[in-house]
Phi, psi and omega in degrees: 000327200266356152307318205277306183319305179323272249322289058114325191285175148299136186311328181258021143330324195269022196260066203324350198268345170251026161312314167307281171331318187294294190306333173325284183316297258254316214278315179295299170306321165294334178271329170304304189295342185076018147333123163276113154292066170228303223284136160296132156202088178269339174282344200272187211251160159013275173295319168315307162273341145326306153336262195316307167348300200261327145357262168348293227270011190258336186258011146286024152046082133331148163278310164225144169220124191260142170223115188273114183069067178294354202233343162313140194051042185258327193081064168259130176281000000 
């Protein structure tokens, strides 16, 4: 999970003096979303990658990010 998220960053993400930062977000982000960073996921259900998905496109620190039916299909109770 926390790969599909990585992807997401910016090339100067890769950068060692900003790492500590990468992992910060990636650690933040998973925990907003309520995320396992364990769960495989080509294994996980739907919503669940729907999820890592909308991770992935927040930690490209967007300016706007539009999103249609955002809460569809997340497997939110």
């Amino acid at each position: 999970m926390e790969q599909v998220i990585a992807q997401g960053f910016p090339p100067e993400f890769d950068s060692p003096e900003l790492h500590w930062k990468k992992d910060q977000m990636l650690e933040r982000t998973i925990e907003q979303l309520q995320l396992d960073p364990t769960i495989d996921f080509l294994k996980s259900s739907t919503g669940i990658r729907r999820r890592a998905l909308i991770g992935r496109a927040l930690v490209s620190a967007p300016d706007v990010l539009l999103l249609d039916e955002p809460t569809n299909h997340l497997d939110i109770d």
